[in-house]
C-alpha positions, 0 to 999 in steps of 0.5 A: 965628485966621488970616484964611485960615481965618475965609475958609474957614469963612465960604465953606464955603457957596457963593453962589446963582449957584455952585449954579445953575452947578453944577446947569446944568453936572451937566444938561448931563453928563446930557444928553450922551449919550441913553443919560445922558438916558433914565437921568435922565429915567426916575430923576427921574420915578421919584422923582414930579418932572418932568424941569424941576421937578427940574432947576429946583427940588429940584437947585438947593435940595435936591443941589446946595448940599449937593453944594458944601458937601461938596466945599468941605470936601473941598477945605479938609481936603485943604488942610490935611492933615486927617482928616474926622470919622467920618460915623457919630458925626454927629447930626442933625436935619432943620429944613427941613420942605418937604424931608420933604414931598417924600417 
C-alpha cells in the first residue's frame, strides 16, 4: 500500500479543532440572516436543546465529526474515482450510549 493511501485512511477522521471550526462556520450560515436564525433557533428548541447547548455541545460531538467523515470520504472516492458502497447493505450498531440518551 502506498503511503498516500495509508494517509487518507488514517485522516478519515478530522482533528478537534477541524470539528470546532466546521461548527463555528455552519452557525455563522445560520446566524446570517434572521430568517436562518428564527429557523434554527425554532429546530433546535424543537428538539429539547438551547440554542448554546446544541451549538456548544451535540453539533460539535454528535453532527459534526460525522459531517467531516463523510465529506472526507467523498473527497477520497471522488480522488480516486471510486463508487461508494450501497448505504443500505451497511449494519450497524450504535456504541455510544450518551447518544441514544438524548432522545
Amino acid at each position: 500500500m502506498s503511503r498516500t493511501f495509508l494517509g487518507k485512511c488514517w485522516s478519515i477522521r478530522r482533528k478537534r479543532r477541524d470539528t470546532i471550526a466546521f461548527t463555528q462556520d455552519m452557525k455563522a450560515e445560520i446566524e446570517s440572516t434572521e430568517e436562518s436564525y428564527a429557523i434554527g433557533k425554532t429546530l433546535i428548541e424543537s428538539a429539547g436543546m438551547t440554542w448554546d447547548q446544541y451549538w456548544n455541545e451535540y453539533k460539535p460531538t454528535y453532527e459534526a465529526p460525522a459531517h467531516l467523515i463523510k465529506i472526507n470520504i467523498a473527497e477520497y472516492l471522488a480522488e480516486n474515482n471510486i463508487e461508494g458502497p450501497d448505504a443500505s447493505s451497511i449494519k450497524y450498531e450504535i456504541l455510544n450510549e450518551e447518544y441514544l440518551d438524548l432522545f
